[in-house]
C-alpha positions as CSV (number, residue, x, y, z in Angstrom):
1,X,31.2,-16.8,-3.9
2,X,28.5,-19.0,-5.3
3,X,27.0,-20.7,-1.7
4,X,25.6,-18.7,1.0
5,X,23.5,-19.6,4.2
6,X,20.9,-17.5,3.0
7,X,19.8,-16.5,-0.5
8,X,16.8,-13.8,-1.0
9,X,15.7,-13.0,-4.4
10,X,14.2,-9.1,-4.8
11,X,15.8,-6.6,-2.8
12,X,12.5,-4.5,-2.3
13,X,11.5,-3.4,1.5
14,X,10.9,-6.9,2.7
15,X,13.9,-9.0,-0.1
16,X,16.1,-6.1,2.5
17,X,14.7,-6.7,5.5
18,X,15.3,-10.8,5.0
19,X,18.4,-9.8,4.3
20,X,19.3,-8.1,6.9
21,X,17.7,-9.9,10.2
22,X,20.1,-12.7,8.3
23,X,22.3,-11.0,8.3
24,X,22.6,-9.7,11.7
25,X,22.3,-13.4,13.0
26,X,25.6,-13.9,11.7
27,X,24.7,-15.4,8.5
28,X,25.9,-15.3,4.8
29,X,23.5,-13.4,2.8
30,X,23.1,-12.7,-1.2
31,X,20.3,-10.7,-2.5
32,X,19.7,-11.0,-6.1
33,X,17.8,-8.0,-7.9
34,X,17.0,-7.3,-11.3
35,X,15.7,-4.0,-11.3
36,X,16.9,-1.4,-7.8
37,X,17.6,-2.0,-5.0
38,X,14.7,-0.8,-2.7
39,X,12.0,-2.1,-4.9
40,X,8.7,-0.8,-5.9
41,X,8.0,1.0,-2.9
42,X,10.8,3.6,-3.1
43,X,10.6,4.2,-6.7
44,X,7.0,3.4,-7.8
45,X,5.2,3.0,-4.6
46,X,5.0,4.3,-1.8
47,X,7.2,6.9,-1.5
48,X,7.0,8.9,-5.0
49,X,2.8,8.6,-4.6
50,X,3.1,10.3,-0.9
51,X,5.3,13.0,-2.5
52,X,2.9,13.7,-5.4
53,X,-0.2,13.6,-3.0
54,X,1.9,16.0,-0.1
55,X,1.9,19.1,-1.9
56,X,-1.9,19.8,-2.7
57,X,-2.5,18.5,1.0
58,X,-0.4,21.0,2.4
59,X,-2.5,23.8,0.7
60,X,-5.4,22.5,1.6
61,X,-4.8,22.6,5.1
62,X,-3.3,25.9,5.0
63,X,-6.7,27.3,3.4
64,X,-9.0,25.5,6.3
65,X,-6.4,28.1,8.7
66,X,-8.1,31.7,8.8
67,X,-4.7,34.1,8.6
68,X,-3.2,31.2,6.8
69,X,-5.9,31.0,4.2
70,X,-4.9,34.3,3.0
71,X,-2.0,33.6,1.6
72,X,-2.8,30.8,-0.6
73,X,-2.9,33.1,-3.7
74,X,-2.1,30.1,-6.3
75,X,-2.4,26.0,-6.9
76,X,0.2,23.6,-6.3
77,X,3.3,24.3,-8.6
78,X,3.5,21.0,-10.8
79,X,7.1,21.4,-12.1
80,X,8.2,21.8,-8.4
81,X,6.7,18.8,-7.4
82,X,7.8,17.0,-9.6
83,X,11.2,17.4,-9.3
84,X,11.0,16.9,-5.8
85,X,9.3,13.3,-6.7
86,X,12.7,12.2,-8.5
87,X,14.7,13.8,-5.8
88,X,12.7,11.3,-3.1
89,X,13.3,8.8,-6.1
90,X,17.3,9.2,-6.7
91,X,16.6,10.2,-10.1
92,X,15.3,6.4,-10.4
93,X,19.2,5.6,-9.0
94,X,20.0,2.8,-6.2
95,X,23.4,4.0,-5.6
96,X,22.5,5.8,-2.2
97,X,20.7,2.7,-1.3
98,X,24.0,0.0,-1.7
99,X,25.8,1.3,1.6
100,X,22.8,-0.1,3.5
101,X,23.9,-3.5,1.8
102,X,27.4,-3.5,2.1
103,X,27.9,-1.9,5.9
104,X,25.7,-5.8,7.0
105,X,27.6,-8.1,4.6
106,X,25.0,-8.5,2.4
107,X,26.3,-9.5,-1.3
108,X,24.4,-7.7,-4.2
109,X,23.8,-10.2,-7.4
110,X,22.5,-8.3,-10.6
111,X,20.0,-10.1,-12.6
112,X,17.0,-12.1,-13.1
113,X,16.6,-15.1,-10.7
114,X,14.8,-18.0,-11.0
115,X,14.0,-21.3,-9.0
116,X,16.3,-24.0,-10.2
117,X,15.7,-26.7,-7.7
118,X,15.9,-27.1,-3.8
119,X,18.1,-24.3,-1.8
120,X,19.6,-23.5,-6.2
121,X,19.4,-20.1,-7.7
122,X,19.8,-19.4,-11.0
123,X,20.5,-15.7,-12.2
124,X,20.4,-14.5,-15.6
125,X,23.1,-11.4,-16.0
126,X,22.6,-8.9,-18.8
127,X,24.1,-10.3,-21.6
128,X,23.1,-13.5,-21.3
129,X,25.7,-15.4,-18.4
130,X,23.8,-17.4,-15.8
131,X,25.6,-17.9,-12.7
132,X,24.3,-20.8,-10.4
133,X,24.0,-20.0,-6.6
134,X,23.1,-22.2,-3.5
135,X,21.6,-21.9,-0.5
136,X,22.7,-23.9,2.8
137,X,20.0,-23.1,4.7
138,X,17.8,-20.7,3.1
139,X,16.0,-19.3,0.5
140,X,13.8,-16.6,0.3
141,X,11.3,-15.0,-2.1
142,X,10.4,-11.6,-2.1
143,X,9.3,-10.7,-5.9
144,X,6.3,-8.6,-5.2
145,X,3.9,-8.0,-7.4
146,X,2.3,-5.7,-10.8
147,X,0.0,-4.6,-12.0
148,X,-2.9,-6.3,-13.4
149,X,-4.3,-5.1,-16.7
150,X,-7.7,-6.5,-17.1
151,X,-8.6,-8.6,-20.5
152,X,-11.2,-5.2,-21.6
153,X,-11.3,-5.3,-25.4
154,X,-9.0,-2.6,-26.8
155,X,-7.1,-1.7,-23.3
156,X,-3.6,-3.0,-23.7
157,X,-3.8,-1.6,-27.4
158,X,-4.2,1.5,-26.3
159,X,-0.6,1.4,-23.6
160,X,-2.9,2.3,-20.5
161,X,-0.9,4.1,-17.3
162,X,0.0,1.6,-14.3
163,X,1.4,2.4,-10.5
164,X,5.0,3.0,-12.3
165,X,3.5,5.2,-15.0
166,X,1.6,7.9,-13.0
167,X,3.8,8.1,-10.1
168,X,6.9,8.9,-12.7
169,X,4.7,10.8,-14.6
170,X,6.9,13.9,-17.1
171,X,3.8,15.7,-17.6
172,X,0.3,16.6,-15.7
173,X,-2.1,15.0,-18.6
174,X,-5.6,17.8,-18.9
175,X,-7.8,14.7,-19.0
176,X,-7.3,11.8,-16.7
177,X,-9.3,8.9,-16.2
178,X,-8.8,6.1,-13.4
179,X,-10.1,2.7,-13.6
180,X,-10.7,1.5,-10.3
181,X,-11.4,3.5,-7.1
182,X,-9.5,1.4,-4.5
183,X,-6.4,3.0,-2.6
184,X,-3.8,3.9,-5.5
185,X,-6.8,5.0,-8.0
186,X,-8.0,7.0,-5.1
187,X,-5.1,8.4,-4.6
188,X,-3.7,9.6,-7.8
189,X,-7.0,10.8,-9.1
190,X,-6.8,13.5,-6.0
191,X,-3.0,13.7,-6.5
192,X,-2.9,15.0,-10.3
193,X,-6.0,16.7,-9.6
194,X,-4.5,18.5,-7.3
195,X,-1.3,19.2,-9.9
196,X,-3.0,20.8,-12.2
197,X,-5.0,18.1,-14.2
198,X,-8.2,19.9,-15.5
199,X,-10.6,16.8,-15.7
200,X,-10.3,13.8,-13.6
201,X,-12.7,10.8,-14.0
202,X,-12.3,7.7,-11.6
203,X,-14.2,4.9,-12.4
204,X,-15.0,2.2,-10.3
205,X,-17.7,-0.9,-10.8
206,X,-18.4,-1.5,-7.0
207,X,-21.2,0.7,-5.5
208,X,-18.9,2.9,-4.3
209,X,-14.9,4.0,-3.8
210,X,-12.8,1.8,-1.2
211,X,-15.2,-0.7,-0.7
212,X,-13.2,-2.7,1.1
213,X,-13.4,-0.2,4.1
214,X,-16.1,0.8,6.4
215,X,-18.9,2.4,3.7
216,X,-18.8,5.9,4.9
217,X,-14.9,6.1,4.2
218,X,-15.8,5.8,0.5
219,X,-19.0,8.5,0.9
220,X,-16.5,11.0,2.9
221,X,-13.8,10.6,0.2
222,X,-16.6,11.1,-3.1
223,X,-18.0,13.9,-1.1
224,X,-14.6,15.8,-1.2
225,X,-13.9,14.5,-4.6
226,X,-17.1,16.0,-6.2
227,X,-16.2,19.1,-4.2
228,X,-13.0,19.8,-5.9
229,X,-14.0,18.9,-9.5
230,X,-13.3,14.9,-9.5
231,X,-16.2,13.2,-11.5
232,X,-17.0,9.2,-9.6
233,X,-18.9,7.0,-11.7
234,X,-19.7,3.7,-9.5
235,X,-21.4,0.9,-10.4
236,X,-20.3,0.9,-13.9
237,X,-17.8,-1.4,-15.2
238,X,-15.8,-0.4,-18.4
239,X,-16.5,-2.4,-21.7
240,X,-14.1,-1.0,-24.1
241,X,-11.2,1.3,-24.8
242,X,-10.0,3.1,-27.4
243,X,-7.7,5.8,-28.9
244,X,-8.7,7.9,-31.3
245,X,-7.1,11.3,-32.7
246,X,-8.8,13.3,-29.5
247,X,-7.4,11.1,-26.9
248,X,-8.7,8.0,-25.2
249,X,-12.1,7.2,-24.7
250,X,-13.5,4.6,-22.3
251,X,-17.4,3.0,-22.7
252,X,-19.1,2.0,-20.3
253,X,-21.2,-1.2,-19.7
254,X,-24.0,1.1,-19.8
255,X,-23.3,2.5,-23.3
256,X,-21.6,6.1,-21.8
257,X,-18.3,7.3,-23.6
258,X,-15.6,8.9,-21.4
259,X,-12.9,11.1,-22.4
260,X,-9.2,11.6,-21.3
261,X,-5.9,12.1,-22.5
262,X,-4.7,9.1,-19.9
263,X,-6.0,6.1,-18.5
264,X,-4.7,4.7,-15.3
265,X,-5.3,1.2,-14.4
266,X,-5.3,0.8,-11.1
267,X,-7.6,-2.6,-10.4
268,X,-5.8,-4.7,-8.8
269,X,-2.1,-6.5,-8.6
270,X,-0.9,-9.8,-9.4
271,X,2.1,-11.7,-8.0
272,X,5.4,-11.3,-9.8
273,X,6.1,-15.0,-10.0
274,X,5.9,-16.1,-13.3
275,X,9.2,-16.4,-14.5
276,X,10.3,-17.5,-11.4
277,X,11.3,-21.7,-11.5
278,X,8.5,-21.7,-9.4
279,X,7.7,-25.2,-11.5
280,X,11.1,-26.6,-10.2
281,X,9.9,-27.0,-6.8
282,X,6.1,-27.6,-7.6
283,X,4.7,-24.5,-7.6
284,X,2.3,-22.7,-9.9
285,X,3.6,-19.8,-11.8
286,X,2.1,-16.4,-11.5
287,X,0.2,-17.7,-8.5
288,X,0.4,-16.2,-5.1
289,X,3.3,-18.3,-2.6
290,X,1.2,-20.6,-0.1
291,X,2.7,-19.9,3.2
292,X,2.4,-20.9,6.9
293,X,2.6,-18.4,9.4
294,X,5.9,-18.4,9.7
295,X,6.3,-17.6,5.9
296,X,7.6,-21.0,5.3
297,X,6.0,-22.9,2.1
298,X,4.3,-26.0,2.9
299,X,6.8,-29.0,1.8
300,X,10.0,-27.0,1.3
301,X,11.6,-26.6,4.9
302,X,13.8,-24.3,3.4
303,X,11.8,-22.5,1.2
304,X,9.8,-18.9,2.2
305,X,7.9,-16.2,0.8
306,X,7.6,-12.7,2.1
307,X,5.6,-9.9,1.2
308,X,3.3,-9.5,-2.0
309,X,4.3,-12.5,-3.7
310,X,2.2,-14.7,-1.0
311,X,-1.0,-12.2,-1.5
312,X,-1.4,-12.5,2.2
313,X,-1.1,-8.8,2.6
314,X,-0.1,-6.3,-0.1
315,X,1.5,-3.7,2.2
316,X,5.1,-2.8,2.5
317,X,4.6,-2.2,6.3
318,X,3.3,-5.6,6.3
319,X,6.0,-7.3,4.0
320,X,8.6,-6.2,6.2
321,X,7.0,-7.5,9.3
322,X,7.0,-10.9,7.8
323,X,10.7,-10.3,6.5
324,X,11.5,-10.4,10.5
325,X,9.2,-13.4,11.3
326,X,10.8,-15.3,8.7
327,X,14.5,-14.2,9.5
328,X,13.6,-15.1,13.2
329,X,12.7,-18.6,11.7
330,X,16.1,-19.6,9.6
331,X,18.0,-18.2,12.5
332,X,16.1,-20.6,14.9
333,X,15.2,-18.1,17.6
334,X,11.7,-18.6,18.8
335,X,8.9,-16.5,16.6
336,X,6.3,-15.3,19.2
337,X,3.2,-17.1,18.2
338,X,1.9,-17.0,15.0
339,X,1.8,-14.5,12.2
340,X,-0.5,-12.3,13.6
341,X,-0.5,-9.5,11.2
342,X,-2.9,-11.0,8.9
343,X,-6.3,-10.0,7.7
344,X,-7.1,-9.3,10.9
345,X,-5.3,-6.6,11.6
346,X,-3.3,-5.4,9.2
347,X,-2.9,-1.5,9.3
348,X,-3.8,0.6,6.4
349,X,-3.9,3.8,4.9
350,X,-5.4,5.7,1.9
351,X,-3.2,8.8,1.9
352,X,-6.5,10.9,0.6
353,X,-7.6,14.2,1.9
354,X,-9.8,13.0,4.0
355,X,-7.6,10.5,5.2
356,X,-9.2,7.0,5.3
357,X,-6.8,5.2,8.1
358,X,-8.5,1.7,9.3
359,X,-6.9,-1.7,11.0
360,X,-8.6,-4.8,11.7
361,X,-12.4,-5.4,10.7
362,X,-14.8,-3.7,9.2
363,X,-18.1,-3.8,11.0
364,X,-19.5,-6.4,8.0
365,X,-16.1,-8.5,8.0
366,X,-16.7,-9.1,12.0
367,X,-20.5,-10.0,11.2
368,X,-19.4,-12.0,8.5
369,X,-17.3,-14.2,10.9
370,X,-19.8,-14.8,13.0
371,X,-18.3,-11.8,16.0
372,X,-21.2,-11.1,18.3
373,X,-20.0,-6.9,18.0
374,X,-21.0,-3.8,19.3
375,X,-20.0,-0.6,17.5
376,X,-19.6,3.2,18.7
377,X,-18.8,6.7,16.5
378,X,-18.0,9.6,17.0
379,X,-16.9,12.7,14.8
380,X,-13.6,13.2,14.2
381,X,-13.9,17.2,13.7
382,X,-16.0,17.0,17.0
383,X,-12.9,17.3,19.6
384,X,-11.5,20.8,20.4
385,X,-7.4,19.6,18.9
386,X,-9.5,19.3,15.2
387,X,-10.6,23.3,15.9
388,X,-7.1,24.2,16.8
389,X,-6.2,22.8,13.1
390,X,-8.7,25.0,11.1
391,X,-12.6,25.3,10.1
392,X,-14.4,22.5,8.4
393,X,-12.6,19.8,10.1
394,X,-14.6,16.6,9.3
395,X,-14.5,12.8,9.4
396,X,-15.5,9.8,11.6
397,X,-14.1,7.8,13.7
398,X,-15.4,4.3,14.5
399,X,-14.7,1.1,16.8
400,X,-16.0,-2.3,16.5
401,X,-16.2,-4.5,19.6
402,X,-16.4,-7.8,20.3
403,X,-16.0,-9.7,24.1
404,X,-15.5,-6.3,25.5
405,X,-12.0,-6.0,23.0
406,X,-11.7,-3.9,19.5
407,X,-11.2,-5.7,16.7
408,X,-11.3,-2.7,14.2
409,X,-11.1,0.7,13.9
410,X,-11.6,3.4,11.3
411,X,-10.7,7.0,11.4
412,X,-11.7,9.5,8.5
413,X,-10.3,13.4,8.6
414,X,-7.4,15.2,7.7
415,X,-4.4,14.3,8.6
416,X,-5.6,11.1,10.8
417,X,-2.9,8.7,9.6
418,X,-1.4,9.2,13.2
419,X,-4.1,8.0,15.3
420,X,-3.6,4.7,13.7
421,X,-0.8,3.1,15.9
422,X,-2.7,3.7,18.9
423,X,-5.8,1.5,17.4
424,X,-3.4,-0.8,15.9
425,X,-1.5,-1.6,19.7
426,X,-5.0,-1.6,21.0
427,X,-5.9,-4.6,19.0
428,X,-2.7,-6.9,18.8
429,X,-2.5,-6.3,22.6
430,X,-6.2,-7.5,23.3
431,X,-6.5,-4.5,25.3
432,X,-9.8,-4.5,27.4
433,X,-12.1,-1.1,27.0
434,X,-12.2,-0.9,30.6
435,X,-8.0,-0.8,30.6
436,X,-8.3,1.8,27.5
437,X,-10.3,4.4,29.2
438,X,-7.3,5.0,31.5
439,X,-5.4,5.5,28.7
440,X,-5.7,10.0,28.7
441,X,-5.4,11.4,25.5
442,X,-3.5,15.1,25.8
443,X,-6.0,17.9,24.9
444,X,-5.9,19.9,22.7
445,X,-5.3,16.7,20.2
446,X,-7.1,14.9,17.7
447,X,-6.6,11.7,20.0
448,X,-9.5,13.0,22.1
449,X,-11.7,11.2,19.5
450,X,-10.7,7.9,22.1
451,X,-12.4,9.8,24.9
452,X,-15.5,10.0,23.0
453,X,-15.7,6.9,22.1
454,X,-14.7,5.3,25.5
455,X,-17.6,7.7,26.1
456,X,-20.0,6.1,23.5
457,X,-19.2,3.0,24.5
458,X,-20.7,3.7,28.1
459,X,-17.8,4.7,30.0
């Protein structure tokens, strides 16, 4: 077959969920993917990341337990969790992943797509054979995005880690450094710290790590960082990198050397669109998709793009919630409103010990949009359920207000990432704080931290 209602090219989380709310309309479906089928969350992402980070958290809350503390005798055991990684991974393998295709209908094209013109698909098979494909109604992208490697002199030369290097790493390096302190630097510093890297080193040129959440999320994670033996250097860009017979070594702006045996380069990501044909329908290649909010591009009817690739949102969660608004869209049912899950509340969370688990805005994004807010706190470790879990329970957990409604929250602890929904539901629903405080949290649970702050709030 070479015409299909729908085409989607990538078959990552949101390429599959396109696919699938498609195909469950009744519709013809191809999917066209170059790499594996469940994209750079399952084998890169997401899920090998969480593995990595779960074993070192799981002894560190067994050693906040008196009786459990006891008999943590040893560190986390590398090799094991390693091998569990390319177990969650499939051995990098997309076989167990095909059924999910082929029990909906969904046709699975190998290769490299590009663009070739309205509702045409070209793909590029290994060896060479391009096979033309149209669309009757629909085409979707879904190409994601990499990793950006930024233009410091001697830092390609010198083959620096990305997402898909450290998360698939063979090896725990003795010297690591990080280059950038948002979530995924964050998060593998603490990760192959916690495997058994002797010297860890994130760097990050902001005045401090996640600054794009509320500012004590960044303190609380440095302050456990610095505790375990992670060295943070903020406000202090990098100005050079090289490799010499001792490893790599990293200057500063400030004249500072730093050593490591690794660099990962976690700064940012760009959108995988530049050998897309994105030119063929006059688009900009290796730019972020312009979409409306119901993920259609502006001037192309049939033309939408979901996930990463329109730098709306760089979430998987997120991706496949706009992979169901735009499959509600070709299908012609009615889309409730608008896309709501954009910068204004889109849930997030840095899988860190302390956990840094926010949605919506920051207390300086609602001033910045001219919100007339009102913001309460509490501690997260203050609530009897937090006691029940162990000693030195810490964190914060804050609400910002406007018109009587949240429109943010931020929680901070171990183990928080659960308390997010709750926030998240609180939000989209435009739920009054008046309605909320009917809302009973069970005791003894970390959710008591909502009683408090009903309580903070004044009521």
């Amino acid at each position: 077959m070479s015409e299909f209602d729908v085409l989607v090219i990538g078959a990552g989380p949101a390429g599959e969920n396109a696919a699938g709310r498609c195909a469950g309309g009744g519709l013809s479906v191809a999917i066209v993917e170059r790499e594996l089928v469940g994209g750079e969350c399952s084998y890169w992402g997401c899920i090998p990341s969480k593995v990595l980070l779960r074993p070192g958290e799981a002894l560190a809350a067994a050693r906040r337990v008196p009786g459990a503390a006891q008999a943590v005798t040893g560190g986390v055991d590398a090799g094991a969790a390693l091998a569990r990684r390319d177990a969650m991974t499939s051995g990098y393998s997309d076989e167990g992943q095909l059924p999910w295709l082929q029990d909906r209908g969904i046709t699975l094209v190998r290769g490299l797509a590009r663009l070739a013109g309205e509702r045409r698909v070209e793909v590029e098979r290994d060896g060479g054979e391009v096979a033309t494909l149209t669309a009757r109604r629909a085409v979707v992208v879904a190409t994601g995005s990499a990793a950006v490697i930024p233009p410091i002199p001697g830092l390609r030369e010198i083959n620096p880690w990305d997402n898909r290097d450290v998360t698939a790493v063979k090896e725990v390096p003795r010297r690591l450094l990080v280059l950038g302190g948002g979530v995924i630097g964050c998060e593998m510093a603490q990760a192959l710290r916690r495997l058994g890297c002797e010297e860890v080193t994130v760097i990050e040129g902001l005045d401090r790590l996640l600054a794009n959440e509320e500012p004590f999320a960044g303190d609380e994670v440095r302050a456990a960082f610095e505790a375990e033996g992670i060295t943070v250097v903020t406000g202090s860009k990098m100005a050079a990198a090289r490799r010499d017979p001792n490893g790599i070594v990293a200057t500063l702006e400030d004249g500072r050397d730093l050593a490591g045996d690794e660099l990962l380069v976690a700064v940012g990501r760009r959108p995988s669109t530049s050998d897309l044909g994105v030119e063929t329908v006059g688009l900009e290649p290796g730019r972020w998709i312009p979409v409306d909010d119901q993920l259609r591009v502006p001037g192309h009817p049939w033309l939408y793009a979901v996930g990463d690739c329109n730098g709306r949102a760089l979430l998987t969660h997120v991706g496949k919630y706009q992979a169901r608004l735009a499959g509600d869209a070709i299908l012609g049912r009615q889309v409730l409103g608008k896309d709501v899950a954009d910068a204004g509340v889109v849930p997030r969370v840095t899988f860190t010990d302390p956990q840094v688990c926010a949605v919506g805005l920051t207390e300086a994004q609602a001033r910045e949009r001219g919100l007339d807010v009102v913001t309460v706190e509490t501690s997260t470790g203050g609530v009897a359920g937090a006691a029940t879990l162990g000693e030195g329970i810490t964190g914060t957990s804050k609400l910002v207000i406007s018109g009587g409604v949240i429109v943010g929250a931020t929680f901070t602890g171990p183990g928080v990432a659960e308390l997010l929904h709750s926030a998240t539901i609180a939000i989209v629903g435009n739920v009054p704080m008046e309605r909320l405080w009917h809302a009973v949290p069970s005791f003894p649970t970390l959710s008591e931290v909502w009683l408090r702050l009903m309580e903070a709030y004044g009521l």
